[in-house]
C-alpha positions in Angstrom: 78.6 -60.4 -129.1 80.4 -58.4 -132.0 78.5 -57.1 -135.0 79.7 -55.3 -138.7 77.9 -53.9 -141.4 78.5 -54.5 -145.2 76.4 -55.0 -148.2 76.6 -58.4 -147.9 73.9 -58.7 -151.3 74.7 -56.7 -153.7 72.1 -54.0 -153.7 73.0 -51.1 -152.7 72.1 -51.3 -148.7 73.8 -52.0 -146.0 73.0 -55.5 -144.4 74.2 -56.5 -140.8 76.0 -59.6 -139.6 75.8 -60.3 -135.5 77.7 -62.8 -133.8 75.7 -64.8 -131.5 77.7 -67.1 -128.8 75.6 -69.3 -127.2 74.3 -70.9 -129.9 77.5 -70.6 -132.5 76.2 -69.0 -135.2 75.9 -65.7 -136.8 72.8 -63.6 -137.8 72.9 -61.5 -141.2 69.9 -59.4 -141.7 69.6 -57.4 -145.0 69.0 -53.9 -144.9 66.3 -51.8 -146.9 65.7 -48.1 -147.8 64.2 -47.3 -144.8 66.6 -48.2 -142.1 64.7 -51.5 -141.6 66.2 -54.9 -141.5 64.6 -58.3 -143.0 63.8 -61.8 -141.8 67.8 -62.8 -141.1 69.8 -65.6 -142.4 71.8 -68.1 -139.6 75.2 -69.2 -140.5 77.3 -71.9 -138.4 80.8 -70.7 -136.8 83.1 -72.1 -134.7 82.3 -72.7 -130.5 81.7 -69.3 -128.8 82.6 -66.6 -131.3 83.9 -63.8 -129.8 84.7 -61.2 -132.7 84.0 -60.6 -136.3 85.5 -58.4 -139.2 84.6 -58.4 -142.6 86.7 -58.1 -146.1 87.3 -59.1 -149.7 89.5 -62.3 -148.6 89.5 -63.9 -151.9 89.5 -61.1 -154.1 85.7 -61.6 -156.2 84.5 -58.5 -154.7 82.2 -59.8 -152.8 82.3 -59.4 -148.6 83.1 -62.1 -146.4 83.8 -62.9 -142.9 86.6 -63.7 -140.4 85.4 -64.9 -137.0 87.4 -65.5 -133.8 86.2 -68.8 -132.6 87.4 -68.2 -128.3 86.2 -71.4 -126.9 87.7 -73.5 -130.0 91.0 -72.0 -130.7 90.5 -71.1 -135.1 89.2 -68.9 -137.3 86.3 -69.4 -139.4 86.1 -68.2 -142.8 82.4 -67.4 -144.3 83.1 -66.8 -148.1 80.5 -64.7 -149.6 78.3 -66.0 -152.0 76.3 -63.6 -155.1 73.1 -64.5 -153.8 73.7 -62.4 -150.7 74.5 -65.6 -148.4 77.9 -67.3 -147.5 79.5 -70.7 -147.9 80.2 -73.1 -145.2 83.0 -72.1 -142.5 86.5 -72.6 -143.4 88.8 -72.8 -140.0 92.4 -72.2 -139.0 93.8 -72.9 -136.0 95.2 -70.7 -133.5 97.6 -70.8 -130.8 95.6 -70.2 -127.9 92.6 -68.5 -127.4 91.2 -66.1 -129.9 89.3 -62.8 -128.5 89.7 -59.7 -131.0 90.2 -60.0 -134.9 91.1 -57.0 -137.4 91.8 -57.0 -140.8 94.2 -54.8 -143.4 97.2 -55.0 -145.6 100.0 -55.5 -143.4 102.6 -56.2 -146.8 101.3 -54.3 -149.2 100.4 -57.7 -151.8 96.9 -55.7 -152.2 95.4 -58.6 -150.0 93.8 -58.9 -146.8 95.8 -60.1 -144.2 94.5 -60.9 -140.3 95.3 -59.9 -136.9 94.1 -62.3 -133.5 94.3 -61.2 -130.1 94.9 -64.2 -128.3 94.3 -63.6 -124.8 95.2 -66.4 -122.5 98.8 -66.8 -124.5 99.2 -62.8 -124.0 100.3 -62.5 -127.8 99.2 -61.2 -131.4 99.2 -64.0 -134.2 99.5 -62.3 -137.7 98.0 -64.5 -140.8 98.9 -62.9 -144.1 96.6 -63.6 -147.0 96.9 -65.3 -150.0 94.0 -63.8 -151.8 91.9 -67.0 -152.7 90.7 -67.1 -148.6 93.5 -68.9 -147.2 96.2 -67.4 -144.9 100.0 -68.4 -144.9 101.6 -69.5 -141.8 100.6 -67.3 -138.4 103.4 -65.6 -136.7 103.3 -64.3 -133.2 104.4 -61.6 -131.6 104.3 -60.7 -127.9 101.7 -58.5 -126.1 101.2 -56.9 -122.4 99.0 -59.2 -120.2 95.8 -60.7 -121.3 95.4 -58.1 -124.7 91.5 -58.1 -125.0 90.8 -56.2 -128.4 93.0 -54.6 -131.3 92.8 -52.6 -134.1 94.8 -51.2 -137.6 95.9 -48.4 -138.4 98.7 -46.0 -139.3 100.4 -44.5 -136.1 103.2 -43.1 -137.5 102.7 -42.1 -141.0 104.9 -44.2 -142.6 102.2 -45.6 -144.6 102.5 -48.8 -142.8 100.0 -50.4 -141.5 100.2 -50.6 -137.6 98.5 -52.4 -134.4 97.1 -51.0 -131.5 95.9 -53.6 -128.5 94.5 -53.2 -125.2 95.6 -55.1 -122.3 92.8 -55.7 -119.4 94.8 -57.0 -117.0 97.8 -54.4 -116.9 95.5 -51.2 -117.9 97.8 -50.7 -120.9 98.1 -50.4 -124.4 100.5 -52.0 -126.7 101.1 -50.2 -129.7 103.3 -52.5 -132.7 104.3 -50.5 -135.1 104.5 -52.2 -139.4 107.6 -52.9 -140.9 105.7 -52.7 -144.3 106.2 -56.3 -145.5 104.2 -58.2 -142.8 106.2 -58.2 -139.7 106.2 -55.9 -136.4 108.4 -54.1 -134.3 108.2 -54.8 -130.4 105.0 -53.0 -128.3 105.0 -49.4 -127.0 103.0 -49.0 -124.1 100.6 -46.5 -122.9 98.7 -46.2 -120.0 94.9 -46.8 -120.0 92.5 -46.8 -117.0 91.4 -50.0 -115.3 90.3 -52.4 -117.5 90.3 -51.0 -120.9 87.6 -53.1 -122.4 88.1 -51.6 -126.3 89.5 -49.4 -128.4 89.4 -47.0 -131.5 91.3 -44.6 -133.5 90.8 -41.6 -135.3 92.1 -37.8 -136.0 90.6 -35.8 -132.8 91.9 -32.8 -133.4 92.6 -32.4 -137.1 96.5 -32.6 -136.7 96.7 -35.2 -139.5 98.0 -37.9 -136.6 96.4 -40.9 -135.5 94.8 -40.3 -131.8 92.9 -43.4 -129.7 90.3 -44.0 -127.7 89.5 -46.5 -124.9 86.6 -47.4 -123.0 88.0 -47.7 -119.7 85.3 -50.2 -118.5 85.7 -50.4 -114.1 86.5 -46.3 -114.1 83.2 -45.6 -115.9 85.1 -43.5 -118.4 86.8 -43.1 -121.6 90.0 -42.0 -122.0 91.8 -39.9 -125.1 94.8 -40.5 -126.4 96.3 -37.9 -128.4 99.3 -39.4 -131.1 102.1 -37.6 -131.5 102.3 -39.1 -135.0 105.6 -41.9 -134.0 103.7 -44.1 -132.6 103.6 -42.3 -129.4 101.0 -40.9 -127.3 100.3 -38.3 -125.2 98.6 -39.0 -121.7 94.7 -40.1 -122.1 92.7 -37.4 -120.9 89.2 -39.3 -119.5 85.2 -38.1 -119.6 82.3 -39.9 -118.2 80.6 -42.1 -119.2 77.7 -44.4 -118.5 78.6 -47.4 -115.7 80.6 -49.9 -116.9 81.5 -48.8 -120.8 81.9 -51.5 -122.9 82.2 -50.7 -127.0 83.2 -47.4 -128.2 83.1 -45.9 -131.8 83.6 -42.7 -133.1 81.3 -40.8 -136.1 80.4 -37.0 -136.9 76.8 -37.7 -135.5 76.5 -33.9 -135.7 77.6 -32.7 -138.8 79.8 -30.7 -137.4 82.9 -32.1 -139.4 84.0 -33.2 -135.9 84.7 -36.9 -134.7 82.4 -37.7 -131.9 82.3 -40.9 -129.4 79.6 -43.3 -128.7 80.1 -45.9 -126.6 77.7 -48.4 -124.7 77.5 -48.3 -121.1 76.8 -52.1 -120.2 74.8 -51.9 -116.7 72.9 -48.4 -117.6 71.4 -49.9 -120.5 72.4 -46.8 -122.5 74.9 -45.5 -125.1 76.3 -42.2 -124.1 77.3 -40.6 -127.1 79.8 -37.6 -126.2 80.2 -34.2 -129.1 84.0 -33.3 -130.0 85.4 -30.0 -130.7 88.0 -29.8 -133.6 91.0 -29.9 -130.9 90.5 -33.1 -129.8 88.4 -32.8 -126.6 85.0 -33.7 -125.8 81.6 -32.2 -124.1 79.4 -34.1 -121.4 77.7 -37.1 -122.4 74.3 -37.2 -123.8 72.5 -40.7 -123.3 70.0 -42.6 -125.0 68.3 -46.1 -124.0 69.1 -49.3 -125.3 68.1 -52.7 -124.6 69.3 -54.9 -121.6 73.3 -55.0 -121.5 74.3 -53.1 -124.9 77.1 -54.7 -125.6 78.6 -54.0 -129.1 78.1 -50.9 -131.4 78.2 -50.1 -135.3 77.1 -47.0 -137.1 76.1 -46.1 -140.3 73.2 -44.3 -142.6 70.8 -46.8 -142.3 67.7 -44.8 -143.6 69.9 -43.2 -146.5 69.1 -39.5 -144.7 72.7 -38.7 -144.6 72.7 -38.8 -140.7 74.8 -41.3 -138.8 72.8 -43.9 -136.9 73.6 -46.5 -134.4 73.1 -50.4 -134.1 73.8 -52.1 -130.3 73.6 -55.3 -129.8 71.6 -56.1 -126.3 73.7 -59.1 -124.9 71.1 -60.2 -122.2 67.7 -60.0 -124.3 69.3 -61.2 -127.7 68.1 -58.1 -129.2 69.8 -55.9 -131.6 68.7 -51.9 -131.4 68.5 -49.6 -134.4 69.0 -46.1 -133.2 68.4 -43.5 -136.7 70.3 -40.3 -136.1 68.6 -36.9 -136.1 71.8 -35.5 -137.7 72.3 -33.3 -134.3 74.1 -35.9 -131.9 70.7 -36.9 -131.1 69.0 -40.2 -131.5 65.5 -41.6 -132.6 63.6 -44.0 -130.3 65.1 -47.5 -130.4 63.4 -49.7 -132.6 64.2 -53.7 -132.1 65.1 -56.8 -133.7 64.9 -60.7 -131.7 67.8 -62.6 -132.2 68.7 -65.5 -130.4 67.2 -66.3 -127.0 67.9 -69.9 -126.0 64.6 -70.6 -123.8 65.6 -73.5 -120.8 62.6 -74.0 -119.4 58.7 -73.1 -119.8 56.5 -72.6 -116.9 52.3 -72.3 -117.5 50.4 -71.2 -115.0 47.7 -68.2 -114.2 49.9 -65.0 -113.6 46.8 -62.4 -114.0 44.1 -63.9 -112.8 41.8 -63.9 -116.1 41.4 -67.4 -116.3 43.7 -67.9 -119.3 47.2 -69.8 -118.7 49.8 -67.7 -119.0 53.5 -69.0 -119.9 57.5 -68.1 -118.5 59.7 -68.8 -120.2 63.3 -69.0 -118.9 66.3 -67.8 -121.0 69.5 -68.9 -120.3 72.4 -67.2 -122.5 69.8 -64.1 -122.0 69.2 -64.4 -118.2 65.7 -63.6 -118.4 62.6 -64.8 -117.8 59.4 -64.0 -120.3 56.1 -63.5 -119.3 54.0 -64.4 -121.9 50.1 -63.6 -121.2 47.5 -66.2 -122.7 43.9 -65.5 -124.0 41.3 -67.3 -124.2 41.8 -69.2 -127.8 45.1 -70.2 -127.1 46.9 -67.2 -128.5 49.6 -65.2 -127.1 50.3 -61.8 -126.2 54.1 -60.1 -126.4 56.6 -61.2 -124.0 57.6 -59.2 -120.8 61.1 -59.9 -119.8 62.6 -59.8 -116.2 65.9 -59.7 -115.8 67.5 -62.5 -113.2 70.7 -64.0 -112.3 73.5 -65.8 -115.0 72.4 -68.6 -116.4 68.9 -69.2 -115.0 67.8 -73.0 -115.3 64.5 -74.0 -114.0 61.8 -71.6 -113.0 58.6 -72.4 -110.5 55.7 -70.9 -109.2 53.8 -70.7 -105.8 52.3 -68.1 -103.5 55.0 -67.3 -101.3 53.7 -64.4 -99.5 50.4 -65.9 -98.9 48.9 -63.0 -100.9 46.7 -65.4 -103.6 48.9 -64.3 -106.0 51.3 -66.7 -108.0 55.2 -65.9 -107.4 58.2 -67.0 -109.5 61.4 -68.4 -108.0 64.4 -68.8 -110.5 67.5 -71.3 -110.3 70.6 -68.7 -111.2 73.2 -71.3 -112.0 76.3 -69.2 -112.8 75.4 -67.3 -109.5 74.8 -69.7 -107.1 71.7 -68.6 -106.4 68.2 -68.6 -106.6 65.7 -65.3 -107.7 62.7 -64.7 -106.3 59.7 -62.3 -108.0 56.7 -61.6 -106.1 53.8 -60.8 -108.2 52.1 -57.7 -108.2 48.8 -58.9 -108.8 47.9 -57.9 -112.6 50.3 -60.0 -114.2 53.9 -58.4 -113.2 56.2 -59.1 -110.9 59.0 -57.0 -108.6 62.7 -57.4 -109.2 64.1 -60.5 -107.9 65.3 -60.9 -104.0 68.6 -63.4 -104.4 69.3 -66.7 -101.6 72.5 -68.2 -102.3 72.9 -71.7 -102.5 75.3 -74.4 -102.9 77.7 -74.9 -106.2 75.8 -74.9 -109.4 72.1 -75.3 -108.5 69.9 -77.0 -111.0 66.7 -78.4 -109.8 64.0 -77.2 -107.0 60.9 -77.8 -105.5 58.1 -76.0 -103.0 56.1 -77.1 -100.3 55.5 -76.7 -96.9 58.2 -79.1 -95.3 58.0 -78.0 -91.6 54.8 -77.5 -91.0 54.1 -74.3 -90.4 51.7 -73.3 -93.9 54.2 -71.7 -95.4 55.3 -72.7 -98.5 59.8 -73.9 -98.3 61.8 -74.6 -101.0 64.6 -77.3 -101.8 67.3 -76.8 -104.7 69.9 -79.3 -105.2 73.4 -78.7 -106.4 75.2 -80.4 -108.9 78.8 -79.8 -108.2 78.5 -79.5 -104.5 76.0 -83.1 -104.6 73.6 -81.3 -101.8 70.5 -80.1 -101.9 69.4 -77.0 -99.4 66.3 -76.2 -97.6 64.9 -72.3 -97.6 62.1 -72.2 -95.0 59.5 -69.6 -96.0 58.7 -66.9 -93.2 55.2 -66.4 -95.3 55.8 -62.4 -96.7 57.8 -64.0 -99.5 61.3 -64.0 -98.1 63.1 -67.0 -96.7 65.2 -67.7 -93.9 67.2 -70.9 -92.1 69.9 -72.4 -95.2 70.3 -76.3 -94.5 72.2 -78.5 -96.2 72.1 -82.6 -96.9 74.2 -84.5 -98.9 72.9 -86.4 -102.2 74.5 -88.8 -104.4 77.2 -87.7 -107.2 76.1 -84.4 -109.4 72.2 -85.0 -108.3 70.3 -83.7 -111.2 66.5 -83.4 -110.5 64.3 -82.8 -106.9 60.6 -83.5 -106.3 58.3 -83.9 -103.5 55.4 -85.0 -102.5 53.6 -87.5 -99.6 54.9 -90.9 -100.1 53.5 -92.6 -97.8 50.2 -90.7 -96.8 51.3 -89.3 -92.9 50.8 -86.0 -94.4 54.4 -84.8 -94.5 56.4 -84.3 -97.3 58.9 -86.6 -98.5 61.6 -85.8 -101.1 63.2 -88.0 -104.5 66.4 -86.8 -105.8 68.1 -88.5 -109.1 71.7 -88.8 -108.9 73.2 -88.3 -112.5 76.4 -90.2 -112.2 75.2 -92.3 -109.5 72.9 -94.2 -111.8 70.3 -94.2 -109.2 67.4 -92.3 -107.1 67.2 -91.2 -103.7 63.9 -91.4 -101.6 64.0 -89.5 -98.2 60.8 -89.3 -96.1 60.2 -86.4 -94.2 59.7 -85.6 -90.2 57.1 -82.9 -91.0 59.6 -80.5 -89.4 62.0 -79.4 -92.0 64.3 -82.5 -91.5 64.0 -86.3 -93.1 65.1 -89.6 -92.6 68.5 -91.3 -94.3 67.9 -91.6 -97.9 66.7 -95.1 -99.1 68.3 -95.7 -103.0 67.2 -97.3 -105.9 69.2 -98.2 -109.0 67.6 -96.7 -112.4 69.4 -96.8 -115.6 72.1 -94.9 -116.9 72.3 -90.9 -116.1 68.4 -90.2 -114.3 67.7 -86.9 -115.5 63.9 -86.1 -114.3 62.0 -87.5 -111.8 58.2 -87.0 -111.3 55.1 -88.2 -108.8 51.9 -89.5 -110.0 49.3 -92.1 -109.6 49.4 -95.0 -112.3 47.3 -97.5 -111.2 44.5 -95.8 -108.9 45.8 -97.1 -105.7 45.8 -93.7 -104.0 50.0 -94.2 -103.7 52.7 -91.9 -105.4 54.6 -93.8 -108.0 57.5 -93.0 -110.0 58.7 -92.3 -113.6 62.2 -91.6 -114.3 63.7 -90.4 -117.4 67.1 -92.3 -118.3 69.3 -90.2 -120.3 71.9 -92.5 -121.0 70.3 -95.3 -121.4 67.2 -93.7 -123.6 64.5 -95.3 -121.5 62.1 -94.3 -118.8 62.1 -96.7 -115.3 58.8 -96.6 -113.3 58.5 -97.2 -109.7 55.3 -98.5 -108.1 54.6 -96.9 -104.5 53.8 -98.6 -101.5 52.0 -97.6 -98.8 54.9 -97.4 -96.8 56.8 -95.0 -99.1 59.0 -97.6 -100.4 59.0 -98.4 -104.5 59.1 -101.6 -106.9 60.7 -101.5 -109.9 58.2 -102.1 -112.3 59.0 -101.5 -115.8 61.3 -100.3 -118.3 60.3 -98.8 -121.7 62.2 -97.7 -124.4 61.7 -94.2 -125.7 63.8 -91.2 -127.7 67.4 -90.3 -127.4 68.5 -88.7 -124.2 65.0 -88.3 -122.2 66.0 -85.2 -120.6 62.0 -84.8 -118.7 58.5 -86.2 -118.6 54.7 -85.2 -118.0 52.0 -86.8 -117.3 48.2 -87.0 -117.5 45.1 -88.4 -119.3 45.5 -87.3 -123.1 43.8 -89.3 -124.7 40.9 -89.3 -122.1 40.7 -92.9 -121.1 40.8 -92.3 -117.3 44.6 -93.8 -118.0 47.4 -92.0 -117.1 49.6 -91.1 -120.3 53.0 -90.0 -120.4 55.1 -87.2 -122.5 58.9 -87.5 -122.8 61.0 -85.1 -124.1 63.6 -86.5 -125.7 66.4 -83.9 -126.5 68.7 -86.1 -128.4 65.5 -87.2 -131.4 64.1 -83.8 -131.4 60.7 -85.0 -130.2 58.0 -86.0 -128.1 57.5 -90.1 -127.1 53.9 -90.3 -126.2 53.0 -93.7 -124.1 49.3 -94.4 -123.6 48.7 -96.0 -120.3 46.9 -99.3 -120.2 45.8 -98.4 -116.5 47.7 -100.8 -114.4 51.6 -99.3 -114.7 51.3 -100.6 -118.1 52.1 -98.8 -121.3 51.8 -98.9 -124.7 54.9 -98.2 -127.5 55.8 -94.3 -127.7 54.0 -92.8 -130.4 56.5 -89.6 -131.5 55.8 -85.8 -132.3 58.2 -83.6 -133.8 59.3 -80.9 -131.0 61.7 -79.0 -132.9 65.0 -78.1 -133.0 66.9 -79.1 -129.2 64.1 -79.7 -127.4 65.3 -78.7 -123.6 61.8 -78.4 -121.6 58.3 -79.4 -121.7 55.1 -78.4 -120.1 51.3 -80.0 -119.9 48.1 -77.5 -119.6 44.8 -76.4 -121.3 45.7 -73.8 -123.4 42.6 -72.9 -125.6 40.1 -73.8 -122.7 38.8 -77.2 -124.7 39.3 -79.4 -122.2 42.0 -81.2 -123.4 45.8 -81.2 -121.8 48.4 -79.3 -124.8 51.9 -79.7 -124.6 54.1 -76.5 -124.6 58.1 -77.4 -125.6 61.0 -75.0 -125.5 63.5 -76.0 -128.4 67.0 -74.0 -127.6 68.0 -74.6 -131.0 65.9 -72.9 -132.9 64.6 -70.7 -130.1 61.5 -70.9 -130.0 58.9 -72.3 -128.1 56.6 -75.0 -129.6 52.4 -75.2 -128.9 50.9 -78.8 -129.1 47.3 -78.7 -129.1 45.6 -81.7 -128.1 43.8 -82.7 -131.2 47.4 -82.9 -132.9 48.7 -86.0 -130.6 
């Protein structure tokens, strides 16, 4: 995440612009009097924006912004507009991949000109600007290894602009000082400490010379540099900081006509904000809360009371915080804004016993889970968020510790792992215990596989094409890994008795396989060779359910390839016909099922994540269905859910759309 400030409208106040990455956009909120932001605006950028500055690039005196673009190799260019808003991205390529941008004069034309840290390619790329928003041709110029973030200023006092980069992997900093008309001289280095994550400049100590400072992110300090005014520096004296520092500016929070530090400390969930004396050393750090994983810090007088205040952006709840200054070095209680969130998958289900379904929502670029607690007219109350492993993708619930209470078990895909949060009892839940598990899980299921009432669990993994089994020991841990092989990148699990001998039995799509797996179970934790059937093209989602009243599991598939749903009649036996094929939405990605409309029918609910909507199919009672009827889901539709919210007696529809970031409420009377 990166953020700036400007007055991005025209009226006076300070408005903020936030970089958000997972969904390749930017946020610009538009500040008032009171230190409050408004409703935002969201802009498109390039894929996975990594850092922002803002500037007069085209010389009408309104602000616009530069964007590194790290997963796309440009720049975008957001023009401002005199409405307060900005025009579409312009891009320029880059050699390599962008990770820091600054902006200055580096000829002295009286235009902006641009500076990329391009990290893989361990070089600076200079653009100088032409005024109108364009940029001439980019030269490059060699760095230490992997340079991470860089800044402009004057080292030398030449009245020449300079550069000033960090380099992660060589704990460094390479310092290239302005010729005046554009170009640069080769780096000076400095040491740093290990990992030097950013940096900053400023006069510490009042000696007219340009000093840095760097967050030193795996020493858990900061170190200060004190310039020698060539272009030099003395040896970086360090103070403490919060664990894992992360952004660091520098302010007089204190009024004391001294700089001061700030920086965010990225596992404390804190900024520690650290008081300078006027020759350039610091006292202790004083720290104030922030939300999960502050990650990127601006100040400015937000409230118009002459005090400094803080903004952090909170990288794992997609939150930004307003801290107001007290004018003292001390800050305010944070006060929050929701940005993006990106919600995978929706769980519903009675977390605090009071009768009234209660949802979870899972959020990937956040990795969280909410808990979001229903009443009894369908309403719901604020989130609670639970921090769990990187990238969580499919949540589930059961009582794992044999308590009555409902637990949660998260898929951590990034990890390789899986979460588990056993409830408290009045809604909550403790931190998560971790399992590992193969390469890139994706999908799991519960049930008691071997016999022994306890409830097991089964995750399959896409890159490693296994699934493992967790046997439960019945207090809510789990014990025994074993793995089985599945078809190529398997992409859904579900269970249930196939063929009515009281053990569980297991179906598995396999996504590139373009087929299903059926694999009946022993009743002791191990099963029989699987038994495949072809589907259509990419199965996504797989579910159990009765069709035609004949007391046998069938099956319903979701093809995301091939934009159709398969289903499967059962047999006594646990074996499967292929029975129909019905065309739906673009890329059914998952399906529910039950009586909607009330017919003693079973219906069925696809998600389809490439339409932006819901196919409804009526069933006709014997595996028959009628055309999908469509409801408009929202934006990106990833995950869908079937329950009574409002206590009517009628099945709603919950949808988590990862585009817009919301989550999407379906009573029944609207199918």
């Amino acid at each position: 995440m990166s953020a700036t400030f400007g007055d991005f409208n025209n009226d006076g106040k300070l408005d903020l612009a936030e970089i958000n990455q997972g969904d390749n956009t930017i946020y610009v909120l538009f500040g008032t009097d009171s230190g409050i932001f408004s409703t935002e605006k969201t802009y498109m950028t390039g894929v996975y924006p990594r850092s922002m500055t803002s500037g007069d690039f085209n010389d009408d005196n309104l602000l616009d912004l530069a964007i590194a673009n790290f997963n796309e190799n440009t720049i975008s260019l957001l023009l401002g507009n005199r409405n307060g808003g900005f025009e579409p991205e312009r891009k320029h390529a880059i050699i390599g991949q962008p990770i820091s941008i600054t902006s200055s004069d580096f000829n002295h034309d009286n235009e902006l000109d641009l500076a990329v840290a391009v990290y893989g390619d361990n070089i600076i790329s200079v653009l100088l600007g032409n005024g109108d928003g364009t940029f001439g041709i980019t030269t490059n110029y060699m760095t230490g290894r992997s340079p991470f973030f860089i800044i402009s200023d004057d080292f030398n006092n030449d009245k020449n602009m300079d550069l000033a980069v960090v380099n992660v992997d060589e704990g460094s900093i390479s310092v290239l000082l302005g010729n005046g008309n554009g170009s640069f001289q080769t780096p000076l280095k400095s040491d740093t400490g290990n990992f030097p994550y950013s940096i900053i400049s400023g006069d510490f100590n009042h000696d007219q010379k340009q000093d840095l400072a760097v967050a030193n992110q795996f020493d858990s300090n900061v170190g200060v540099l004190l310039g020698n005014g060539n272009g030099t520096f003395q040896k970086q004296v360090t103070y403490d900081t919060g664990e894992y520092p992360r952004s660091i500016i520098s302010g007089d929070f204190n009024n004391d006509k001294n700089l001061d530090l700030v920086l965010t400390n990225q596992m404390d969930n804190s900024v520690s904000v650290l008081l300078g004396y006027d020759n350039g050393t610091f006292q202790n750090q004083l720290t104030f809360s922030t939300g999960k994983s502050p990650f990127v810090l601006t100040s400015d007088d937000f409230n118009n009371d002459k005090n400094l205040d803080l903004a952090v952006t909170n990288a794992n709840e997609n939150t930004v915080s307003i801290l107001l200054g007290s004018g003292d070095g001390t800050f305010q209680t944070q006060m929050k804004y929701a940005t993006d969130l990106a919600p995978q998958s929706i769980l519903s289900n009675h977390f605090n016993n009071d009768k009234n379904p209660d949802l979870i929502v899972m959020n990937a670029d956040a990795n969280n889970i909410n808990l979001i607690l229903g009443t009894e007219n369908g309403i719901f109350q604020a989130k609670t968020t639970y921090s769990v492993g990187r990238n969580p993708r499919v949540v589930i619930s059961g009582d794992f510790n044999n308590d009555k209470q409902l637990d949660l078990v998260v898929i951590n895909s990034k990890d390789n792992n899986i979460g588990v949060l056993i409830a408290k009892g009045n809604g909550f839940f403790q931190f998560q215990m971790t399992y590992d598990t193969g390469n890139s899980p994706i999908s799991i299921t519960s049930g008691d596989f071997n016999s022994d009432t306890n409830l097991d669990l089964i995750v399959v993994n896409n890159i490693d094409n296994s699934f493992n089994i967790l046997f439960g020991n019945g207090n809510g841990t789990f014990r025994t890994l074993m793995t089985y092989r599945t078809g190529n990148a398997p992409s859904c699990v579900t269970s249930g008795d196939l063929n009515n001998d009281k053990k569980l039995d297991l179906v598995v799509t396999n996504y590139n396989d373009n087929n299903i797996m059926v694999m009946l179970g022993n009743g002791d934790g191990t099963f029989l060779n699987p038994v495949v059937y072809e589907t259509g093209n990419h199965p996504s989602y797989v579910i159990l359910t009765d069709l035609n009243k004949d007391e046998m599991k069938d099956l319903v598939v979701t093809n995301q390839g091939s934009s159709t749903i398969m289903v499967f009649l059962g047999n006594e036996n646990g074996t499967f016909l292929t029975c129909m094929r019905y065309v739906v939405g673009k890329q059914p990605i998952s399906v529910v099922s039950d009586d909607f409309n009330y017919d003693s029918y079973i219906d069925l609910a696809v998600l389809n994540h490439g339409s932006n909507n819901i196919g409804i199919l009526f069933g006709k009672g014997n595996t028959m269905f009628l055309p999908q009827i469509t409801v408009e889901a929202g934006c990106i539709p990833i995950s869908i859910s079937a329950v009574d919210l409002n206590h009517d007696g009628k099945i709603d529809l919950a949808v988590t759309n990862s585009g817009s970031n919301q989550i999407t409420l379906f009573q029944n009377a609207c199918l």
